[in-house]
C-alpha positions as CSV (number, residue, x, y, z in Angstrom):
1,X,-3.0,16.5,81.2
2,X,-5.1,13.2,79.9
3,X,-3.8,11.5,76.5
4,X,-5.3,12.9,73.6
5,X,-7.8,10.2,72.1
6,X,-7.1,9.0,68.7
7,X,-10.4,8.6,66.4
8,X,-11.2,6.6,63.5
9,X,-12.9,8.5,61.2
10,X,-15.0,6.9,58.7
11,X,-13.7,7.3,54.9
12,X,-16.0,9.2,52.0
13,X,-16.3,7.3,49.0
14,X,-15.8,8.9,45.7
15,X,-17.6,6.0,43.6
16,X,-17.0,7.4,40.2
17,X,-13.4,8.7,41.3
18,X,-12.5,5.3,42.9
19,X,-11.3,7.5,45.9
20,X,-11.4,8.4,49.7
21,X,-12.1,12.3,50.2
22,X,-12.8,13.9,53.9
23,X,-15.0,17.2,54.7
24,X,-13.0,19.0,57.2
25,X,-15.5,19.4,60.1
26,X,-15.1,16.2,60.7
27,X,-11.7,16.4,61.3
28,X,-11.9,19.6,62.4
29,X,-14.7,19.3,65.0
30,X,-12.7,16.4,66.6
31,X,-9.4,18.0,67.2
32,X,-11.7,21.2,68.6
33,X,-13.0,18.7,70.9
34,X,-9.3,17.7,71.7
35,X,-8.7,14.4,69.7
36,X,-6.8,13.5,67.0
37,X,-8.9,12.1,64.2
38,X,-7.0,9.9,61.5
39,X,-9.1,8.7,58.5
40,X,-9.7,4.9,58.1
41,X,-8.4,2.9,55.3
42,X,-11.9,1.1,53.3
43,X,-11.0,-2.9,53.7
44,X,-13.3,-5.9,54.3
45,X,-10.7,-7.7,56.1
46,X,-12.2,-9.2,59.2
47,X,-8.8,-9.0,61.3
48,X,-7.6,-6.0,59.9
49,X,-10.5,-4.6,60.9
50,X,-10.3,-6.0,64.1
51,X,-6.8,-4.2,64.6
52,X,-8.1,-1.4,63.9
53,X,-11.1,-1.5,66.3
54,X,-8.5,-2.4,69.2
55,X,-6.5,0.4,68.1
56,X,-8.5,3.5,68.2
57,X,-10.3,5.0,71.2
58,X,-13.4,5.5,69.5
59,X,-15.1,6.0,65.9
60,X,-16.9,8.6,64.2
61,X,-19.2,7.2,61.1
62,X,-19.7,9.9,59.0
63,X,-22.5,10.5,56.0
64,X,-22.2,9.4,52.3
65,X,-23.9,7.0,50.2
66,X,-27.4,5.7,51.0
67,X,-27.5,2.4,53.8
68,X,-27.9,-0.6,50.7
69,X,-31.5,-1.5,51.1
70,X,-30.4,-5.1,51.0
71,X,-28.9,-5.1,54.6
72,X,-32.5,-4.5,55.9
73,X,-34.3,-6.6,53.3
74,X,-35.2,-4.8,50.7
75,X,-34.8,-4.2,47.1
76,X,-33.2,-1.1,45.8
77,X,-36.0,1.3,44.4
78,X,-35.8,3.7,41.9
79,X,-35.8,6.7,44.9
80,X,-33.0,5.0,46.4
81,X,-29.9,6.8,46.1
82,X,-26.2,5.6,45.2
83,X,-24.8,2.9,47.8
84,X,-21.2,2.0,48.7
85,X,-21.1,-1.7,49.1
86,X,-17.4,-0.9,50.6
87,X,-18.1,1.4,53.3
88,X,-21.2,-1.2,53.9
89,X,-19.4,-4.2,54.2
90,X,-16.5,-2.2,56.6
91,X,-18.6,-0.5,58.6
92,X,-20.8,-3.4,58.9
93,X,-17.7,-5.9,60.4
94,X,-16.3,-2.6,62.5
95,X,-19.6,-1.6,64.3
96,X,-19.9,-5.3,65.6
97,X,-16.2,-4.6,66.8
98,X,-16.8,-1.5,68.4
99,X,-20.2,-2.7,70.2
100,X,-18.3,-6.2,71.5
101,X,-15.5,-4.0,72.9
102,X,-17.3,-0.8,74.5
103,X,-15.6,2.0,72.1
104,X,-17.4,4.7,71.9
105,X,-19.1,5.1,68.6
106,X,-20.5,8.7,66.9
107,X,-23.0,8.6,64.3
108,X,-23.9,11.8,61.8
109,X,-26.3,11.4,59.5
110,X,-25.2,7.9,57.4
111,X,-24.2,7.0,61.3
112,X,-27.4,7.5,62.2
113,X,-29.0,5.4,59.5
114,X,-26.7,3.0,59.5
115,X,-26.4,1.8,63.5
116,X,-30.3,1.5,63.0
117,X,-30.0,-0.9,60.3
118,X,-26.8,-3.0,61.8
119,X,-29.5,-3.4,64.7
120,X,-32.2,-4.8,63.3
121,X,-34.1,-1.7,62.0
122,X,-35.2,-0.2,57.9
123,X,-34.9,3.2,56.5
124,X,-37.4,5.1,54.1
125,X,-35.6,4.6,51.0
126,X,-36.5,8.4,50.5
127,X,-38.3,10.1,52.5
128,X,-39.6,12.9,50.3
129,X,-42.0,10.3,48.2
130,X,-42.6,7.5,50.8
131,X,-43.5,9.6,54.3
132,X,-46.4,11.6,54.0
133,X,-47.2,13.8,57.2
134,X,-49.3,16.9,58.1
135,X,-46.1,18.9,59.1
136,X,-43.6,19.3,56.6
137,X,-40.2,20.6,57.1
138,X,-36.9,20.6,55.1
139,X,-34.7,17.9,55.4
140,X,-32.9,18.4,52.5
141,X,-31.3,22.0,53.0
142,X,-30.2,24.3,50.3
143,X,-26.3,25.8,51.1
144,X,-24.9,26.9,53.1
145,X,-25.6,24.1,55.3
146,X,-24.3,26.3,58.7
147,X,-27.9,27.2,59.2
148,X,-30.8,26.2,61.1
149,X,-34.1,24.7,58.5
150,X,-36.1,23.0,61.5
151,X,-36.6,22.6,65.2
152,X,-35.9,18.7,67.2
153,X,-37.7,17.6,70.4
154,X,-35.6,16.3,73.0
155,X,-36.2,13.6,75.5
156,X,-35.4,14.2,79.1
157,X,-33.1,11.6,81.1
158,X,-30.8,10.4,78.5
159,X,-27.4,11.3,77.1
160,X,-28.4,13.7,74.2
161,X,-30.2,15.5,77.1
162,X,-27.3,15.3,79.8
163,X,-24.8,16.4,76.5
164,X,-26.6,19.3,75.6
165,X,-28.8,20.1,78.5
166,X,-31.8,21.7,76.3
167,X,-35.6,20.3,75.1
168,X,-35.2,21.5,71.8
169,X,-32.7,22.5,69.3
170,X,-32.5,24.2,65.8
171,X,-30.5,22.0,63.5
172,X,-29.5,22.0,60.0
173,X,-30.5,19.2,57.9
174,X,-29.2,17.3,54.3
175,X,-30.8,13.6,53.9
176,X,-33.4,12.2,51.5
177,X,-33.7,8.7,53.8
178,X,-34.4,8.8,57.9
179,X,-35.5,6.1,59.8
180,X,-38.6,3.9,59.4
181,X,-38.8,1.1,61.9
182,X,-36.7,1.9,65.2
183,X,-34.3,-1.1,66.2
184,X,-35.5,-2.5,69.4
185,X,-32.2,-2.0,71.1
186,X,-31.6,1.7,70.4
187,X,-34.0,4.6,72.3
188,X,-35.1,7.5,70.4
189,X,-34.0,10.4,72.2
190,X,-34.7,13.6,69.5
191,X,-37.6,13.5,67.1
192,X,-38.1,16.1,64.3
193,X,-41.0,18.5,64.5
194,X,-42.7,15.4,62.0
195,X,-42.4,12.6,64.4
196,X,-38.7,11.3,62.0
197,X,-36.2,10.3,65.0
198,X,-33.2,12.4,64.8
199,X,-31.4,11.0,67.5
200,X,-30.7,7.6,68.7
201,X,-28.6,5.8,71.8
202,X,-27.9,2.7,72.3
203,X,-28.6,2.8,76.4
204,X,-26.6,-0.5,77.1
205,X,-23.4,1.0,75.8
206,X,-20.5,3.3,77.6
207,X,-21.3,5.8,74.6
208,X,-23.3,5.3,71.4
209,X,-25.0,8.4,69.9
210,X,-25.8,9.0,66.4
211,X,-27.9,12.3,65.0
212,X,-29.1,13.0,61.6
213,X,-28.5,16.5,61.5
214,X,-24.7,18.1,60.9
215,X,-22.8,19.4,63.6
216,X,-19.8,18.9,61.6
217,X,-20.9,22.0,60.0
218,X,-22.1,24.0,62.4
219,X,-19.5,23.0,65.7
220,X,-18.2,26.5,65.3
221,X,-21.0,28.4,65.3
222,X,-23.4,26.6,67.5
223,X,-22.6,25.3,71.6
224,X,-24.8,22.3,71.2
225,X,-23.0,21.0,68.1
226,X,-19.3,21.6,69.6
227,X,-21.1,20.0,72.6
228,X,-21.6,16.6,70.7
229,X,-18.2,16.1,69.9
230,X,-16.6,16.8,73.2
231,X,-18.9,14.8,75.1
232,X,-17.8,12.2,72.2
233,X,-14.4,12.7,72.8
234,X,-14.7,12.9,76.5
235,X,-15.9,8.7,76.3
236,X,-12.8,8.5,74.4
């Protein structure tokens, strides 16, 4: 029997608490997929965060705080929700660990956002009042967040596609920001009914994938999502 992967998982930050806190299906959807996920410690030393991307067999970045407008050149705007310069400036200095050293690398949501802007991409600060388009569909779900709000388009010939083998999927949904400019090194591989990507790869990489949806919500109820995370932990 292979070696059960172990899998940095991205802290929440609890800004007014001064804490860490975890959802479960995080945790949960990786040890379903046979890992064994251990939350990371929030630290902006280089070399400790070295050691820890030598360590671990590969990273899931969860969701959280808005991507700080400044690391894609911008001002905060009013729209703009609350940032964590913390979990910036960590998962900043891990991602360019992770990338020079092949580990796979999950993104949900924040993931998503985040690779894009660590590679060169922006963000709508929020999408609700700065992307205007003729279809509109809920991004920003009311609970319980287990259930479908809108359909994604899937591109053939890529590793969402091998993962879960379908053209579309009905996904769940909870952000305000999404993607504006695509970085030139990652391929859009699922776009929302609305032309938003909701998927990203990085093709020159054994295994970076990041979606905006939620699977950690919906692993158990849903193939596709449970499909994510064992394909994840699979590269691990």
């Amino acid at each position: 029997m292979a070696q059960q992967p172990m899998i940095g998982v991205l802290p929440l930050m609890d800004v007014e608490r001064d804490s860490y806190w975890m959802l479960p299906g995080y945790m949960k959807g990786i040890e379903e997929a046979g890992g064994i996920p251990v939350m990371l410690p929030l630290t902006s030393d280089k070399d400790y965060i070295r050691r820890l991307a030598e360590t671990f067999d590969g990273f899931l970045f969860t969701g959280g705080q808005d991507v700080n407008p400044a690391l894609y050149g911008e001002e905060a705007l009013e729209v703009c929700g609350q940032v964590s310069n913390e979990r910036d400036e960590l998962e900043r200095r891990l991602f360019a660990d992770v990338l020079a050293l092949d580990k796979p690398a999950f993104g949900i949501c924040r993931g998503l956002q985040l690779f894009n802007v660590l590679l060169g991409g922006t963000l709508y600060q929020d999408l609700p009042s700065q992307r205007r388009t003729e279809t509109e569909i809920v991004h920003v779900q009311k609970p319980p967040h287990d259930r479908p709000v809108h359909k994604i388009y899937i591109e053939k010939g890529n590793l969402l596609h091998d993962i879960v083998g379908r053209e579309t999927l009905d996904v769940n949904s909870y952000h305000h920001q999404g993607i504006k400019k695509l970085a030139t090194e990652l391929l859009a591989v699922g776009l929302a009914e609305d032309g938003l990507v909701e998927a990203i790869t990085l093709p020159d990489r054994k295994f970076v994938l990041a979606v905006q949806w939620h699977p950690e919500f919906t692993y158990r109820s849903d193939d596709s999502s449970l499909a994510l995370f064992r394909a994840f932990i699979h590269a691990c």
